[in-house]
N, CA, C and O atoms as a Tripos MOL2 file, in Angstrom:
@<TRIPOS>MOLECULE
protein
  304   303    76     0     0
PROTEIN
NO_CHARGES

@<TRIPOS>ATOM
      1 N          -5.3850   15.3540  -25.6430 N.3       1 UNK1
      2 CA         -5.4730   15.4730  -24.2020 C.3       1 UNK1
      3 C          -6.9140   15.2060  -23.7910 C.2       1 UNK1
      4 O          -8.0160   15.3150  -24.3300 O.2       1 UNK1
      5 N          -6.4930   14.8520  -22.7330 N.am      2 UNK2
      6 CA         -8.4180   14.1680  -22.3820 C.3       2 UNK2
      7 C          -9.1410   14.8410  -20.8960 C.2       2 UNK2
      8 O          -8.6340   14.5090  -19.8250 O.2       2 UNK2
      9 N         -10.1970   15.6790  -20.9050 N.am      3 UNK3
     10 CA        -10.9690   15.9670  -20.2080 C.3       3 UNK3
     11 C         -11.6250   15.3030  -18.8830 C.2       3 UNK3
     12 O         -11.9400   15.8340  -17.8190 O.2       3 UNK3
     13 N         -11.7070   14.1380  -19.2580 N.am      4 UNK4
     14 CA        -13.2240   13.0790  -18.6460 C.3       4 UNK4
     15 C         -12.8100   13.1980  -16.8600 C.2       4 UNK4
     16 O         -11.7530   13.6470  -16.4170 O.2       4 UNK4
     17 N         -13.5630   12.8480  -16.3360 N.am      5 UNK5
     18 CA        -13.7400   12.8490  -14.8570 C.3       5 UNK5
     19 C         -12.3380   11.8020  -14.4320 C.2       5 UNK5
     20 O         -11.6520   12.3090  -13.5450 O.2       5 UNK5
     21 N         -12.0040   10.8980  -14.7670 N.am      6 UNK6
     22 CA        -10.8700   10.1360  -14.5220 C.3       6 UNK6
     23 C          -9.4190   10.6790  -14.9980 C.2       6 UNK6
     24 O          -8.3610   10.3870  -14.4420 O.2       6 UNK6
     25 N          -9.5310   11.3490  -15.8960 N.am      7 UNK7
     26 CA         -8.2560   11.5420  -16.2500 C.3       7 UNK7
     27 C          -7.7730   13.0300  -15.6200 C.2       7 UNK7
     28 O          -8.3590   14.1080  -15.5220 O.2       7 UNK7
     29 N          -6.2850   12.5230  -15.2010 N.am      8 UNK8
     30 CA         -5.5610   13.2380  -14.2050 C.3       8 UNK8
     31 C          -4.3160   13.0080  -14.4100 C.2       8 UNK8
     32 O          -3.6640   13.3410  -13.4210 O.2       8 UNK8
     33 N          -3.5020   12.4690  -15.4820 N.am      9 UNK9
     34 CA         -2.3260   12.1040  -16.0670 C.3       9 UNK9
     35 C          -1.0550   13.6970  -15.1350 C.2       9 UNK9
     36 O           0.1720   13.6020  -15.0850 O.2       9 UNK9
     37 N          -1.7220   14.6990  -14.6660 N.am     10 UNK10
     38 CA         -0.1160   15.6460  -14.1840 C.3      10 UNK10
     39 C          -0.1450   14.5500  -12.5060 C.2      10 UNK10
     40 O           0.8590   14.0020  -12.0510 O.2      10 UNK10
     41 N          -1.2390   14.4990  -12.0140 N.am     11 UNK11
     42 CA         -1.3020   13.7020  -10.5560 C.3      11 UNK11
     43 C          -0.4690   12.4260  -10.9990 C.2      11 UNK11
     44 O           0.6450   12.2370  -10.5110 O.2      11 UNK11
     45 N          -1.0210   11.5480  -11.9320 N.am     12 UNK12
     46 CA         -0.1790   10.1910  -11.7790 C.3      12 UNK12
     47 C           1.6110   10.3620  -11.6090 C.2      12 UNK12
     48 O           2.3710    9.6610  -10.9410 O.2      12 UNK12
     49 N           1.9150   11.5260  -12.4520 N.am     13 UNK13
     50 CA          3.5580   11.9090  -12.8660 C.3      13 UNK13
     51 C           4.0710   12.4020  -11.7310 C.2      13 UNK13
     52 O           5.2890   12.3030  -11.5830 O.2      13 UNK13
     53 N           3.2380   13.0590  -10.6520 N.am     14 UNK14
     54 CA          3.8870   13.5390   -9.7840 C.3      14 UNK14
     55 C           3.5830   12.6330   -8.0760 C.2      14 UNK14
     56 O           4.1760   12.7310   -7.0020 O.2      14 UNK14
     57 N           2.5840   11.9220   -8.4450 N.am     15 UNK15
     58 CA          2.4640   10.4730   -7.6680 C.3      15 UNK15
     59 C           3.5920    9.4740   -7.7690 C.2      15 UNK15
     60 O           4.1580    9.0760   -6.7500 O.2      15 UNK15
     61 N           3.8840    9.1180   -8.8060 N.am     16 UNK16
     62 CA          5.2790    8.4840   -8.9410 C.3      16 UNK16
     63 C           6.7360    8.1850   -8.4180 C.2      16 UNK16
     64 O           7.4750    7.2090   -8.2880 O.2      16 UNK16
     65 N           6.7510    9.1490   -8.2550 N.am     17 UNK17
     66 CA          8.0140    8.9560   -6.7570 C.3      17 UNK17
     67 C           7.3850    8.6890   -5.3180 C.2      17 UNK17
     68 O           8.1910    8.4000   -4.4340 O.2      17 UNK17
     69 N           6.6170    8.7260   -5.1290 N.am     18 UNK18
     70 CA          5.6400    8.6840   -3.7360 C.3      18 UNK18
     71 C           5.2250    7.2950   -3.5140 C.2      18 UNK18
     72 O           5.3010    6.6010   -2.5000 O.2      18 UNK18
     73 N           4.6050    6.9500   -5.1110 N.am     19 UNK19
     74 CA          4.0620    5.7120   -5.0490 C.3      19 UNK19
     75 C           5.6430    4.3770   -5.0530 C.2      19 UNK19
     76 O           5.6240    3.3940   -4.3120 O.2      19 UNK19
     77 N           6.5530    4.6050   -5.7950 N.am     20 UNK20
     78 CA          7.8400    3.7880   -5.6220 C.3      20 UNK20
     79 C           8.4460    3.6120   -4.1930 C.2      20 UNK20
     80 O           9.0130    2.6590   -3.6600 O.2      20 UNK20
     81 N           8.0490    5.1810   -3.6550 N.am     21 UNK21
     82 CA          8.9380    4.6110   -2.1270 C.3      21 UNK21
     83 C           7.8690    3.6180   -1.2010 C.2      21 UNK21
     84 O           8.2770    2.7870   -0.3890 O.2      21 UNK21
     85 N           5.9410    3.9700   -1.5960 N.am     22 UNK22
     86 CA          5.6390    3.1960   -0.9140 C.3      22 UNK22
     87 C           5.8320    1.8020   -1.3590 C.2      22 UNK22
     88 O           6.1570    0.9410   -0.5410 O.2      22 UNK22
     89 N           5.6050    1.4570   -2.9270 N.am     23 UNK23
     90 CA          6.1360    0.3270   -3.1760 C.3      23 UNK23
     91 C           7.3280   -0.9940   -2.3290 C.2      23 UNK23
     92 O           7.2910   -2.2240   -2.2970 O.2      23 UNK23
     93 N           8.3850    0.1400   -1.6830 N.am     24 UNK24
     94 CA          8.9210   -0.5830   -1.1870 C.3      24 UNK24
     95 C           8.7830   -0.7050    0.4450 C.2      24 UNK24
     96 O           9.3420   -1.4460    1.2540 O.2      24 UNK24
     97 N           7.6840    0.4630    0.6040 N.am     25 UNK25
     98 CA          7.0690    0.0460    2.1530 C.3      25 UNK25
     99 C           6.5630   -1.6110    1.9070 C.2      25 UNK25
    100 O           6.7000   -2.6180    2.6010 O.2      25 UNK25
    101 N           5.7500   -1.2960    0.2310 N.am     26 UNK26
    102 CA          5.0090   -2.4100    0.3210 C.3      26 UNK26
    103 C           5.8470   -3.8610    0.1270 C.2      26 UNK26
    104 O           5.2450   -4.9250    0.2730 O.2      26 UNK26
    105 N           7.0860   -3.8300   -0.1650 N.am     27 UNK27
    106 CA          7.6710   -5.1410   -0.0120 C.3      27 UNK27
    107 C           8.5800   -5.4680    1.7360 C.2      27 UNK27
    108 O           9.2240   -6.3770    2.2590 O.2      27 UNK27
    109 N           8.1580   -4.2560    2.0420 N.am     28 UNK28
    110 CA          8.7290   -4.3580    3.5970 C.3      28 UNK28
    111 C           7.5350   -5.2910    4.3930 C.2      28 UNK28
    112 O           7.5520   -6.1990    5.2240 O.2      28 UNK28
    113 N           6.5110   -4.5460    3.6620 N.am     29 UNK29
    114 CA          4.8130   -5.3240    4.5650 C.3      29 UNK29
    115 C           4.7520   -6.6240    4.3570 C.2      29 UNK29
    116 O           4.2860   -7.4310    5.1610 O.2      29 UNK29
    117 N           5.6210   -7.1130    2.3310 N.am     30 UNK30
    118 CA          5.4070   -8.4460    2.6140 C.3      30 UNK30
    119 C           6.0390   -9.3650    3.3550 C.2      30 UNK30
    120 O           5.5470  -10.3110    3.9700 O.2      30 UNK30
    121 N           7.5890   -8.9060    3.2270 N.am     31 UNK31
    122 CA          8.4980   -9.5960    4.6340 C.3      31 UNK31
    123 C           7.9620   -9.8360    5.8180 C.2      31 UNK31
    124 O           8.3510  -10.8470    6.4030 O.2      31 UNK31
    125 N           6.6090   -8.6940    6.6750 N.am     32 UNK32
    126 CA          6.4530   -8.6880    7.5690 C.3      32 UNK32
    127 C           5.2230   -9.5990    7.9060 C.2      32 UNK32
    128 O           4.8730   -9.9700    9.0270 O.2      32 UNK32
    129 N           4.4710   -9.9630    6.3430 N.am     33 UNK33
    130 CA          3.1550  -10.6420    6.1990 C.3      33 UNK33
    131 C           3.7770  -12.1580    5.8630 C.2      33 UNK33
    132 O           2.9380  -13.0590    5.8440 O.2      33 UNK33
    133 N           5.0480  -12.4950    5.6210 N.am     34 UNK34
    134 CA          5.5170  -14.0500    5.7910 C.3      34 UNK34
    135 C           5.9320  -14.2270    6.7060 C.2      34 UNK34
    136 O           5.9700  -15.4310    6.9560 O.2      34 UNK34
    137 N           6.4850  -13.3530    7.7720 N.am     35 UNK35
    138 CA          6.8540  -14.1850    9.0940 C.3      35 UNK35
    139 C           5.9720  -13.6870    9.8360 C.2      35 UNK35
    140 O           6.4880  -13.8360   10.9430 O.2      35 UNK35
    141 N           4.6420  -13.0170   10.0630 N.am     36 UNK36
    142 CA          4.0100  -12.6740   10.7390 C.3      36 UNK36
    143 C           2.9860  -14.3430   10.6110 C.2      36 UNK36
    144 O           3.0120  -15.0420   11.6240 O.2      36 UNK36
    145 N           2.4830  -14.6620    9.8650 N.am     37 UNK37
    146 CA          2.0640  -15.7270    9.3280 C.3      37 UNK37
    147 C           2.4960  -17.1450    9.0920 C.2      37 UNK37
    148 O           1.8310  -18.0410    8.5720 O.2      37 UNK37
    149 N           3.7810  -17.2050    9.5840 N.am     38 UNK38
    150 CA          4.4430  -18.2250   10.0770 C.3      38 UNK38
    151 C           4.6250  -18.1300   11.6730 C.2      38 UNK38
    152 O           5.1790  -19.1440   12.0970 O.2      38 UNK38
    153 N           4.4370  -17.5700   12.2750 N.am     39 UNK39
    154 CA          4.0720  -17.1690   13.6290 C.3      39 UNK39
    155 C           2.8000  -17.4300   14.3200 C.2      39 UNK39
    156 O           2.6090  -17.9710   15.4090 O.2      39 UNK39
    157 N           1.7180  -16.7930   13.2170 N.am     40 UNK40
    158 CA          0.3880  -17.3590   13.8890 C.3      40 UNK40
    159 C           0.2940  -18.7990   13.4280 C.2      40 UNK40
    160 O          -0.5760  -19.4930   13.9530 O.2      40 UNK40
    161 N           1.0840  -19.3310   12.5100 N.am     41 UNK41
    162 CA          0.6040  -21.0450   12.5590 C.3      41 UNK41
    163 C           1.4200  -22.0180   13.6050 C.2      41 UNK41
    164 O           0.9870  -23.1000   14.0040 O.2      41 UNK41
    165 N           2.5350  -21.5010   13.9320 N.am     42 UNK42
    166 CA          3.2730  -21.5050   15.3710 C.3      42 UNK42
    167 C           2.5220  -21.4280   16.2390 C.2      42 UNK42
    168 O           2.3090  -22.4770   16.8470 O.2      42 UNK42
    169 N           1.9780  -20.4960   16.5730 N.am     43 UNK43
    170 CA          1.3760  -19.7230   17.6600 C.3      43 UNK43
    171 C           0.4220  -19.5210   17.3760 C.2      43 UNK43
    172 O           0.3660  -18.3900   16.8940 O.2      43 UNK43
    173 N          -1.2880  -20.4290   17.3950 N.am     44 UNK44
    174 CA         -2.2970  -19.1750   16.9530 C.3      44 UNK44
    175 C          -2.8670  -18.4460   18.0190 C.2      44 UNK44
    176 O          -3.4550  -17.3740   17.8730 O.2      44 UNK44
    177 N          -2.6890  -19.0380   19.1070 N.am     45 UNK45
    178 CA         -3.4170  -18.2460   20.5360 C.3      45 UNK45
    179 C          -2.8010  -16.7380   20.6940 C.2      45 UNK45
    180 O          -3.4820  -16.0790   21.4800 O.2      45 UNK45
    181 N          -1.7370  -16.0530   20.1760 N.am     46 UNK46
    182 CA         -0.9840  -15.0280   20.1430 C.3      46 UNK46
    183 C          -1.7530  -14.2380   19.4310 C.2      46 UNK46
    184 O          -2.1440  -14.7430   18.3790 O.2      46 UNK46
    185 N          -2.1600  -12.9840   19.6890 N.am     47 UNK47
    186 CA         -3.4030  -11.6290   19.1650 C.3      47 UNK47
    187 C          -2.2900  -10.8620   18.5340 C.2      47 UNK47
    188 O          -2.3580  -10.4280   17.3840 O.2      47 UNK47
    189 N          -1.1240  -10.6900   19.4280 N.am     48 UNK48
    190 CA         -0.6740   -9.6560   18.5130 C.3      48 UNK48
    191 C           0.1220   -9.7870   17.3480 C.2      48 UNK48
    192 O           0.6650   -8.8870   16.7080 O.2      48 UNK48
    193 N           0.1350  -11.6820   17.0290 N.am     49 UNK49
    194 CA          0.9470  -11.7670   15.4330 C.3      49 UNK49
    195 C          -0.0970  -11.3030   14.6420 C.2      49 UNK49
    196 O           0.2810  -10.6300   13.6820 O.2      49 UNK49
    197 N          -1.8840  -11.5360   14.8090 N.am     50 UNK50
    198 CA         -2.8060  -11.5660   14.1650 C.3      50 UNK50
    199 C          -2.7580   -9.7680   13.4200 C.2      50 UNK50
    200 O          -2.9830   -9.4130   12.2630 O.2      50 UNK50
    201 N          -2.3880   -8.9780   14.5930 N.am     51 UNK51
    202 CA         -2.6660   -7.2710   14.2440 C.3      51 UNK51
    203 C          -1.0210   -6.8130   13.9120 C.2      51 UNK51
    204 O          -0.5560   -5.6730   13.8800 O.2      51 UNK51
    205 N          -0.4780   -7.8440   13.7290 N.am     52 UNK52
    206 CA          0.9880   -7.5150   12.6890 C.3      52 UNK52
    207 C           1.0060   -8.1330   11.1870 C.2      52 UNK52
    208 O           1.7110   -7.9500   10.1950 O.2      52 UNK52
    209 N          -0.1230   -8.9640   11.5020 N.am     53 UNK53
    210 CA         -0.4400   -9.2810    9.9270 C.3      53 UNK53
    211 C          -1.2860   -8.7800    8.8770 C.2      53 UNK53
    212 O          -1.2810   -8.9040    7.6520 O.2      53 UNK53
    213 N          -2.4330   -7.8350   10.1860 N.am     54 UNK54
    214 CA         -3.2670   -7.3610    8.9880 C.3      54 UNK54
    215 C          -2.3140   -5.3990    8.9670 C.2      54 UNK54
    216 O          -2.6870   -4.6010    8.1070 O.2      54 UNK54
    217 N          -1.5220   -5.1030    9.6900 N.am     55 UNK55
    218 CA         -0.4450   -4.1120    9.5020 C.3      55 UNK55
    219 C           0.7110   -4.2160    8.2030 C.2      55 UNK55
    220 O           1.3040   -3.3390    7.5750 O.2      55 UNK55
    221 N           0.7310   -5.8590    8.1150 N.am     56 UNK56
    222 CA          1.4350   -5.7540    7.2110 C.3      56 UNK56
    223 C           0.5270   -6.1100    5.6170 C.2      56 UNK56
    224 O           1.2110   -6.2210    4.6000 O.2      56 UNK56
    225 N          -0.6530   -6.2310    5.5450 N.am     57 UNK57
    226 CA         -1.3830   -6.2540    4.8460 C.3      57 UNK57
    227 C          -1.8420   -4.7990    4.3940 C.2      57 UNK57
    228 O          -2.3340   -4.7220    3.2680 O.2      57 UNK57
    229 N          -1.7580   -3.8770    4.9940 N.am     58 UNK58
    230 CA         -2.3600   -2.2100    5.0220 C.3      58 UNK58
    231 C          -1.1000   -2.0230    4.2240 C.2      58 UNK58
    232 O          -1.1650   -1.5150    3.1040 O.2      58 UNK58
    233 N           0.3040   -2.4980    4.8660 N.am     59 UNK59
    234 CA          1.6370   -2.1100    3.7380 C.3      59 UNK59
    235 C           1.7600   -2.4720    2.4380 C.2      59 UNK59
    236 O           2.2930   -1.8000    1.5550 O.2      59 UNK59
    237 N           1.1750   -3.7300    2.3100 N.am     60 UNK60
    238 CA          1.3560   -3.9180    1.0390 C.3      60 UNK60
    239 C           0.5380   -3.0930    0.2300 C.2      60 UNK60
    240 O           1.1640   -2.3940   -0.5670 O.2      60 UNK60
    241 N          -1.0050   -2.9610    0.2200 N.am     61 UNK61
    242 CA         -1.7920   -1.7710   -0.2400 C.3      61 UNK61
    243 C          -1.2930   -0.1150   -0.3580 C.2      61 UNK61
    244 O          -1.8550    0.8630   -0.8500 O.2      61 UNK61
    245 N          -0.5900   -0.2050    0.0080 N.am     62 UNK62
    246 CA          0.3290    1.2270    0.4680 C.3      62 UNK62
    247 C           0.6180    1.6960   -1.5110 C.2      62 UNK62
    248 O          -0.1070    2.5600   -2.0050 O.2      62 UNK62
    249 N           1.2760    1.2750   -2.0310 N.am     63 UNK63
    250 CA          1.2650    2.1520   -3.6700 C.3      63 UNK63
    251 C           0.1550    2.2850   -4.1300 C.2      63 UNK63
    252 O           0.1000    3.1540   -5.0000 O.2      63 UNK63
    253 N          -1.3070    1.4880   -3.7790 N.am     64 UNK64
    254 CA         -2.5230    1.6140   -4.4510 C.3      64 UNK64
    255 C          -3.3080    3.3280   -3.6560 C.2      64 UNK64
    256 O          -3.7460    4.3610   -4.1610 O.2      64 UNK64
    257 N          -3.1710    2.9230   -2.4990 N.am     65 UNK65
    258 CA         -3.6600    3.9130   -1.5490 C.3      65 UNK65
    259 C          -2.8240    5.5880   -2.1200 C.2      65 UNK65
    260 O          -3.4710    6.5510   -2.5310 O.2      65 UNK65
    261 N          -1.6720    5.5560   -2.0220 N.am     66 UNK66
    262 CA         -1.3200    6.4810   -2.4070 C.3      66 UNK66
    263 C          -1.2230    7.4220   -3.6550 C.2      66 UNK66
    264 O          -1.2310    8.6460   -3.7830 O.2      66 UNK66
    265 N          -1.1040    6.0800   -4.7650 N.am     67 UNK67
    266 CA         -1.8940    6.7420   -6.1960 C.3      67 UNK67
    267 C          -2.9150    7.6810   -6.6090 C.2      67 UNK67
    268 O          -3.0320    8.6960   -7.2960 O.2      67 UNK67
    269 N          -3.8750    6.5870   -5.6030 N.am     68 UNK68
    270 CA         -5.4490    7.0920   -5.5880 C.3      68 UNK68
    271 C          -5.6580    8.7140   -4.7260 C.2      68 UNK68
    272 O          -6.4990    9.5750   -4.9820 O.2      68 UNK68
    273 N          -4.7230    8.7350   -3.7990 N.am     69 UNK69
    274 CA         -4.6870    9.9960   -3.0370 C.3      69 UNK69
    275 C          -4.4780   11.1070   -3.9160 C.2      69 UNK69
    276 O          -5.1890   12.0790   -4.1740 O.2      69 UNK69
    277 N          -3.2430   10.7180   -4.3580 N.am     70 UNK70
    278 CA         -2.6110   12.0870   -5.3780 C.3      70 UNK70
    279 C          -3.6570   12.2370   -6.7170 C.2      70 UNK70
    280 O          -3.7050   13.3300   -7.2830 O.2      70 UNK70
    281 N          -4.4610   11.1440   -7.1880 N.am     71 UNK71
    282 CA         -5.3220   11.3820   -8.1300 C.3      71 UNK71
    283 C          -5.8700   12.1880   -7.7680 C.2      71 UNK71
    284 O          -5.5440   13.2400   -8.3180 O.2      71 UNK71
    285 N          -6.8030   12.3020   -6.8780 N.am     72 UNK72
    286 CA         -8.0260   12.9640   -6.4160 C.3      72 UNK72
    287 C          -7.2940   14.3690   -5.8320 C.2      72 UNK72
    288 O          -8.2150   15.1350   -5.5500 O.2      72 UNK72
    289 N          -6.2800   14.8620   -5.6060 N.am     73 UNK73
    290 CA         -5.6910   15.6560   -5.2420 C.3      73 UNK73
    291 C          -5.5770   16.5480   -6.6000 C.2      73 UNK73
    292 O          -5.9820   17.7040   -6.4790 O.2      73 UNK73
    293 N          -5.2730   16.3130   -7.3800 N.am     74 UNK74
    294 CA         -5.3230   16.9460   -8.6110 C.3      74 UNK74
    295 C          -6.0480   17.5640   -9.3310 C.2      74 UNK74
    296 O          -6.7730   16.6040   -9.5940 O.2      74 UNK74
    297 N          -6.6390   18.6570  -10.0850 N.am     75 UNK75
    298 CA         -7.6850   18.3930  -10.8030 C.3      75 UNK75
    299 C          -6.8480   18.0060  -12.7970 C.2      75 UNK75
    300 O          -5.6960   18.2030  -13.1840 O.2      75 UNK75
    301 N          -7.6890   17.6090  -13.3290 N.am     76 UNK76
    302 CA         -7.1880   17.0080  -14.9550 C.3      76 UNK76
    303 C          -6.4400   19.2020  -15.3480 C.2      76 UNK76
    304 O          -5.9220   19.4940  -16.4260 O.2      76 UNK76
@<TRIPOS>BOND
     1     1     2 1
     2     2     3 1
     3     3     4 2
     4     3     5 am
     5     5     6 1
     6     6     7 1
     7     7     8 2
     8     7     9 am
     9     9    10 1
    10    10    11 1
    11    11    12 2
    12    11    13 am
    13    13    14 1
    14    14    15 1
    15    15    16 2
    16    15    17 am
    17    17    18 1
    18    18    19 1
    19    19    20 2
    20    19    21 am
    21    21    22 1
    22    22    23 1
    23    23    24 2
    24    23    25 am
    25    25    26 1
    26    26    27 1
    27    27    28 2
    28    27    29 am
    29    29    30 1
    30    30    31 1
    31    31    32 2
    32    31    33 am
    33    33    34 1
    34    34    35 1
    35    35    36 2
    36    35    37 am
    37    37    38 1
    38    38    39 1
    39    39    40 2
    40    39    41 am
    41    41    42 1
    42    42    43 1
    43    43    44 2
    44    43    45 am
    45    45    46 1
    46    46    47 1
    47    47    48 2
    48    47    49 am
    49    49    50 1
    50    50    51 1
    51    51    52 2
    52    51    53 am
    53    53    54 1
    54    54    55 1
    55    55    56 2
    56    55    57 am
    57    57    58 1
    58    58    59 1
    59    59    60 2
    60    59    61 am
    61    61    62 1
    62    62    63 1
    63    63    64 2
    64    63    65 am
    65    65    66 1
    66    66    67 1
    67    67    68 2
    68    67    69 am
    69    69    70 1
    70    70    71 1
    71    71    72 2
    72    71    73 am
    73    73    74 1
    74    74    75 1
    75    75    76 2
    76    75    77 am
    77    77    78 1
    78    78    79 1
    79    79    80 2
    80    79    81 am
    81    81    82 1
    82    82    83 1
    83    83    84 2
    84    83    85 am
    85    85    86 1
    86    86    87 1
    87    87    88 2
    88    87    89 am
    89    89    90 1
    90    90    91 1
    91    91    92 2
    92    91    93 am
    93    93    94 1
    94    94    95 1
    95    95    96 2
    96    95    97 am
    97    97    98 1
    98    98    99 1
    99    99   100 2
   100    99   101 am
   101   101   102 1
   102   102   103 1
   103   103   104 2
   104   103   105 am
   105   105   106 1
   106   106   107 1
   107   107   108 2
   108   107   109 am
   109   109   110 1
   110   110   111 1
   111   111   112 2
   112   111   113 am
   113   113   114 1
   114   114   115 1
   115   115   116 2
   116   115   117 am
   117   117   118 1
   118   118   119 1
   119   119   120 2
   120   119   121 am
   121   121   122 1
   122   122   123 1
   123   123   124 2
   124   123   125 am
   125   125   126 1
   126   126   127 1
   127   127   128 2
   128   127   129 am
   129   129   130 1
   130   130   131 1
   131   131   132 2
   132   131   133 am
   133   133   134 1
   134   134   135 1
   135   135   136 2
   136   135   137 am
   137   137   138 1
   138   138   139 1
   139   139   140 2
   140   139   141 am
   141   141   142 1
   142   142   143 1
   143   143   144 2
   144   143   145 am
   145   145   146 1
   146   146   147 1
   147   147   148 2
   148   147   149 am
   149   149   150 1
   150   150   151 1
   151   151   152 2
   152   151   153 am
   153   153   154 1
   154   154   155 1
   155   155   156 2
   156   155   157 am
   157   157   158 1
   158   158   159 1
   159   159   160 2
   160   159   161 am
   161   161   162 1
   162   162   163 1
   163   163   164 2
   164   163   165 am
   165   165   166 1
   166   166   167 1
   167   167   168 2
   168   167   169 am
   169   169   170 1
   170   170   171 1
   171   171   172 2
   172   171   173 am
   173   173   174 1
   174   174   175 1
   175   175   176 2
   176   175   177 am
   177   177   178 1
   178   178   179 1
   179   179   180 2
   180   179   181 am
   181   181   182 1
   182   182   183 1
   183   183   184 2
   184   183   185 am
   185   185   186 1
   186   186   187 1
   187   187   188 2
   188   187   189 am
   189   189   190 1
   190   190   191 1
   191   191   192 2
   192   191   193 am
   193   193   194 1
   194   194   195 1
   195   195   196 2
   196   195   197 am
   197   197   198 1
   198   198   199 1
   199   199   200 2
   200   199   201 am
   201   201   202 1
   202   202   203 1
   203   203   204 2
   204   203   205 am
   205   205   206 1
   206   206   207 1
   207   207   208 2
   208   207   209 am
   209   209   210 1
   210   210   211 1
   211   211   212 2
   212   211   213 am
   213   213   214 1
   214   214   215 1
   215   215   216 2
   216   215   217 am
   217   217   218 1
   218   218   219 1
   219   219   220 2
   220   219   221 am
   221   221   222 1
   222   222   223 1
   223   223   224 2
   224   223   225 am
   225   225   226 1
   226   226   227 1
   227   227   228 2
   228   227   229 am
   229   229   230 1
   230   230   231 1
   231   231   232 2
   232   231   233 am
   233   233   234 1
   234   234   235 1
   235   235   236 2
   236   235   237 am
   237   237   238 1
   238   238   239 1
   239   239   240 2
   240   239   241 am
   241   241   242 1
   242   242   243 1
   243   243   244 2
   244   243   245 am
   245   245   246 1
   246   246   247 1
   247   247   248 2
   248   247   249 am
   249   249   250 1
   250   250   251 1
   251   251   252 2
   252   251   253 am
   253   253   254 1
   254   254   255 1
   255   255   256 2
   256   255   257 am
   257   257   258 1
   258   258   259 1
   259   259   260 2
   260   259   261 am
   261   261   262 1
   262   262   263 1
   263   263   264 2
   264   263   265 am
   265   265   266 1
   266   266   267 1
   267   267   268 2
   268   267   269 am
   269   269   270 1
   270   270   271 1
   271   271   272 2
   272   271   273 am
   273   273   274 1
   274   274   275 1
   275   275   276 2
   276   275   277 am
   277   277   278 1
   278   278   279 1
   279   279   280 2
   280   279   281 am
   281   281   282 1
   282   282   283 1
   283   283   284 2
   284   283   285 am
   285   285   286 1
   286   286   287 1
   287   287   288 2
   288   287   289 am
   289   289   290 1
   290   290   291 1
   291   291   292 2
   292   291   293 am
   293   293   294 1
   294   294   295 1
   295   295   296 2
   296   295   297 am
   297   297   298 1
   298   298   299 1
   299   299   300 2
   300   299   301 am
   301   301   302 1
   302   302   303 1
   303   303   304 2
@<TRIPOS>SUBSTRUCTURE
     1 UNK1         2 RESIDUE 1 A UNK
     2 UNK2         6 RESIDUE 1 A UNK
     3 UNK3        10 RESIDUE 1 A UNK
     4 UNK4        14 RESIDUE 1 A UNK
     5 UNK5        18 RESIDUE 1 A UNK
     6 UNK6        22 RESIDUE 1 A UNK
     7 UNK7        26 RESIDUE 1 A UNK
     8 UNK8        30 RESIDUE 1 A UNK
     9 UNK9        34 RESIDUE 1 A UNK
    10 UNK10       38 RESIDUE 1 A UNK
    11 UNK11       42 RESIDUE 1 A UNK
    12 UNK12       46 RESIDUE 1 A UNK
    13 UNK13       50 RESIDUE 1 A UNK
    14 UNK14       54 RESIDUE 1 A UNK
    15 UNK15       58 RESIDUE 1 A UNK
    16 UNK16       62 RESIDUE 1 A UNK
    17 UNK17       66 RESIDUE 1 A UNK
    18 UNK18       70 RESIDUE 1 A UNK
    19 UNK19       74 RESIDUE 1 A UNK
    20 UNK20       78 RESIDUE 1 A UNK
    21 UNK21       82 RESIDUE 1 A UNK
    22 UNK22       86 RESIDUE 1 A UNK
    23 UNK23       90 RESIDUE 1 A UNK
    24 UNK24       94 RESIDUE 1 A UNK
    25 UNK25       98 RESIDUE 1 A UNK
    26 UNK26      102 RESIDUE 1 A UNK
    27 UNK27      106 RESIDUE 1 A UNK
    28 UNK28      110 RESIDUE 1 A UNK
    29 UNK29      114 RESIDUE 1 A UNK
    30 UNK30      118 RESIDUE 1 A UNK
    31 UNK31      122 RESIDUE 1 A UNK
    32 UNK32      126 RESIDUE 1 A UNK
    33 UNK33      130 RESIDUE 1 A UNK
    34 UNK34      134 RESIDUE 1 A UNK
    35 UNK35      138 RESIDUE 1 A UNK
    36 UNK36      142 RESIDUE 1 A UNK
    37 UNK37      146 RESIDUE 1 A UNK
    38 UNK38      150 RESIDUE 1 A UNK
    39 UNK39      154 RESIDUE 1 A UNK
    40 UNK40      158 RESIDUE 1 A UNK
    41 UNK41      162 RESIDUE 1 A UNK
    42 UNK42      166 RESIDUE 1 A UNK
    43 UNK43      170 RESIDUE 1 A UNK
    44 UNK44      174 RESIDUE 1 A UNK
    45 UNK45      178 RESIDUE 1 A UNK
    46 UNK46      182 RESIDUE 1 A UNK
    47 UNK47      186 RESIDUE 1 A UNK
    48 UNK48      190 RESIDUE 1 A UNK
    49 UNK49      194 RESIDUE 1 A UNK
    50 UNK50      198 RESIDUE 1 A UNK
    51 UNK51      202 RESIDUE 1 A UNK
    52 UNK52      206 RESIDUE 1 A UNK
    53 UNK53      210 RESIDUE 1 A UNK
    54 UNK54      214 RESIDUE 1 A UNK
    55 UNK55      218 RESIDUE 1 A UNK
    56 UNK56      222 RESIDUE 1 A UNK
    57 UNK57      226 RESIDUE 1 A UNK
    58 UNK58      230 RESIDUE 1 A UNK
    59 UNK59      234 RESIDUE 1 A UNK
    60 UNK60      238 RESIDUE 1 A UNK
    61 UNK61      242 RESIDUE 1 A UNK
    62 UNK62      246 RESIDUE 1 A UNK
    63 UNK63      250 RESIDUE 1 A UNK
    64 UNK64      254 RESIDUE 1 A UNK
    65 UNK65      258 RESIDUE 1 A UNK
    66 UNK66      262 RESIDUE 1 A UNK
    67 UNK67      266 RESIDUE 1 A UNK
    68 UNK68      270 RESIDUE 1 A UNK
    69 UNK69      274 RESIDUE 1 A UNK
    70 UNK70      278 RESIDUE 1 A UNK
    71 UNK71      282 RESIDUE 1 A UNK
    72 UNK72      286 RESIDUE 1 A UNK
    73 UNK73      290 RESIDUE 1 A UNK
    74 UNK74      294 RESIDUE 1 A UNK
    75 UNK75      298 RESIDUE 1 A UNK
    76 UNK76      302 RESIDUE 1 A UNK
């Protein structure tokens, strides 16, 4: 078993279900980051495809973000 400042192996196990459902936020964000982006090349004068694309860019980051939460939430 390991001590060191990084390791937090009970957080990752109980991150895991958290991080899967965002996972599939994060394939919702990418659906929303291919037609959001086929829209602004349609349309680039349009602002609000631009702030649905970087929304759906925050989704896809969504399992990294949340990992990292529950890490630091933990202590080893």
């Amino acid at each position: 078993m390991c001590c060191g400042e990084g390791c937090r192996p009970l957080a990752f196990l109980l991150g895991l279900p958290f991080a899967l459902l965002s996972l599939i936020v994060s394939v919702v964000g990418v659906i929303v980051w291919i037609v959001g982006l086929t829209l602004s090349i349609i349309c680039p004068c349009c602002i609000c495809v631009t702030l649905l694309v970087e929304l759906a860019l925050e989704l896809i980051k969504a399992p990294i973000h949340v990992m990292e939460w529950f890490t630091n939430q933990i202590p080893c």
